[in-house]
N, C-alpha and C positions, 0 to 999 in steps of 0.2 A: 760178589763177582757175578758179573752178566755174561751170558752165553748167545751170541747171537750166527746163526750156520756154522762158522768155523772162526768167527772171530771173538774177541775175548775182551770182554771190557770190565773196566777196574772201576772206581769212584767218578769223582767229578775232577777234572783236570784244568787248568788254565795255558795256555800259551797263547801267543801272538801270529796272524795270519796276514802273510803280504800278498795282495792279492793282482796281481796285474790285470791294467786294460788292456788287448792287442789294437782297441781301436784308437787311442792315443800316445798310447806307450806310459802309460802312469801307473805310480805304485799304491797303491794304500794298504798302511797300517792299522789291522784293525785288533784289538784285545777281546780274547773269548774265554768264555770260564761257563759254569755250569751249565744249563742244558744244552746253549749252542758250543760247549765243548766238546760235549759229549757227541756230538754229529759227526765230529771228527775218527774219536777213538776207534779203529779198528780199520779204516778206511785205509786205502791203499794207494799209491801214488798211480796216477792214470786214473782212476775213481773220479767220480763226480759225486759232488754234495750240494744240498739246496743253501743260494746264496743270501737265503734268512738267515742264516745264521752270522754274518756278516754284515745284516743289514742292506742285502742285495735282495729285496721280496720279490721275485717272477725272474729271477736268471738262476742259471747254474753255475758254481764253479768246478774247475778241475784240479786233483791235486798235482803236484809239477815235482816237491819236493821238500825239505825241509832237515831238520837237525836238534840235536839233543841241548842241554844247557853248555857241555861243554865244547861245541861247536862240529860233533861229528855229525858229518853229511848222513842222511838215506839215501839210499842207491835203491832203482826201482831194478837191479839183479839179484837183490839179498833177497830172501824172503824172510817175512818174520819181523818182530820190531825191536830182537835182541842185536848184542855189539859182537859183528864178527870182525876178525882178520882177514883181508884179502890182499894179495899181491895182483897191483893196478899196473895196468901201462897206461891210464889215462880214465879221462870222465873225471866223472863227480868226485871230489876229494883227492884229485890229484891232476897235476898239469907237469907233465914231462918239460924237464931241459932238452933234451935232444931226442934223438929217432934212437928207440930201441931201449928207450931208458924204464926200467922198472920199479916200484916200490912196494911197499907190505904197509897199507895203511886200517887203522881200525874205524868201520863207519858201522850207522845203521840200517837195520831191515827196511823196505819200501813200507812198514805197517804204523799208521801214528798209532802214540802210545801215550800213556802219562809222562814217560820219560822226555815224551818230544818239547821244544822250548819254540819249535818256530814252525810254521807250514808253509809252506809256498803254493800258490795257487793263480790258476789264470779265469778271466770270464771264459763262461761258454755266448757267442751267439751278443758278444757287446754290441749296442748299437749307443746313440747321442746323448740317450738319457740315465748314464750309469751312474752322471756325477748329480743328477737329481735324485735318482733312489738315495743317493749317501746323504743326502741333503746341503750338498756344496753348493748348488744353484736352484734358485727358483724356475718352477716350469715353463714354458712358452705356453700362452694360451691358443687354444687352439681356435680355428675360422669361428664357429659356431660363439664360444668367449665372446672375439672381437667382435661379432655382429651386436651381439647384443651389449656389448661395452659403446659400441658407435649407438644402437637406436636408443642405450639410455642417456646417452652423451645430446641428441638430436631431443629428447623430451626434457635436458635439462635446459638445452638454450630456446625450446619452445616456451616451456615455462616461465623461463627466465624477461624472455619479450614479450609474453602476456602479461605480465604483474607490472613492467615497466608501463607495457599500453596503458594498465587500470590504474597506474600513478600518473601517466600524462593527464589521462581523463578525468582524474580526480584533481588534478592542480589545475585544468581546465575548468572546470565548473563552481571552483572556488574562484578563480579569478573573476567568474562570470557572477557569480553571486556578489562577489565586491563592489561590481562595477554597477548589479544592479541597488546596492544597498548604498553607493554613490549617488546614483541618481534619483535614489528614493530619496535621501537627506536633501540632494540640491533641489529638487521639487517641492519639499518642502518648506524650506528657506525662502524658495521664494514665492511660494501661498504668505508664509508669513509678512514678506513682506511687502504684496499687495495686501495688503488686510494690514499693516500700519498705516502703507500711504493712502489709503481708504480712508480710516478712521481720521488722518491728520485733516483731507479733504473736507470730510464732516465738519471736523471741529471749524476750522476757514470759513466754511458756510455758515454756520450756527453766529461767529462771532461778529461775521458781514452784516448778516438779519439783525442783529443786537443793535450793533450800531444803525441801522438805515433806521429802525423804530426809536432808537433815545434821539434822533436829530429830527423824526417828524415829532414826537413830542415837544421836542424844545421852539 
């Protein structure tokens, strides 16, 4: 048993904390057991507690209220987190049929306890991003993000049209190269083939001399 100013805490406790947003009107269901239970234990309704312990890191919640396993209310006029008797005319744990009407109901003290099964509890101070702490939504990046989301966006499509340029330029100079390995082979071809129709010229001449000499012989 832990003694903390005047309050009284027992082991390690489990129960379920609903926590309300006032900024959308939502509820969440969250389960707590050992040390973020213990955050609870002893705490008072009206009390605030850090909303780490619910997975809320940089808010606070408030406690609002709550109840035992078998369904009796805390009333923040009980003190204490034993089960009194009280005759109600209204509130927590009791809603009158008519004006004047009274009942003797048993609820508990405003104090959590190990007994308690459920806590009620609202944000302190919610603002936009409560369903981001819970991890229900991803964050909005902020201006400073998107800039630099746009100037890497602006060096992907700079990059993107330099490598195209240096592939223009490179299927440019391949076609140029073609066209001069074209023209080298037609250049060639046709050395060749003044250098047959040379040699054919030759031989016509050589065969002309042959004969003009066998007819001055004869």
């Amino acid at each position: 048993m832990l003694f903390i100013g005047d309050r009284t805490q027992h082991g390690m406790a489990e129960f379920q904390v609903a926590v309300a947003d006032p900024a959308d009107g939502q509820t969440y269901q969250h389960e707590v057991d050992g040390q973020d239970a213990n955050r609870f234990l002893g705490r008072e309704i009206g009390e605030e507690v850090d909303g780490g312990a619910v997975g809320l890191d940089g808010y606070s919640i408030k406690l609002t209220g709550g109840s035992d396993e078998t369904g009796r209310p805390m009333r923040e006029d009980v003190p204490g987190a034993q089960i009194r008797e009280r005759l109600l005319e209204g509130g927590v744990g009791f809603n009158p049929n008519r004006d004047g009407e009274r009942k003797r109901i048993t609820v508990r003290g405003r104090q959590v306890s190990e007994e308690t099964a459920q806590v009620n509890a609202t944000i302190v101070d919610s603002d936009d991003n409560v369903r981001v702490a819970l991890g229900l939504e991803e964050p909005e990046p902020d201006e400073d993000e998107e800039a630099d989301a746009d100037e890497d966006s602006d060096e992907a499509d700079t990059d993107t049209e330099d490598a195209e340029d240096d592939e223009d330029a490179e299927a440019a100079e391949a076609a140029e190269d073609a066209e001069d390995a074209e023209d080298t082979e037609g250049a060639e071809d046709a050395e060749d083939t003044e250098d047959a129709e040379a040699a054919d010229a030759d031989g016509d001449d050589a065969a002309d001399t042959d004969s003009d000499e066998e007819a001055e012989d004869a």
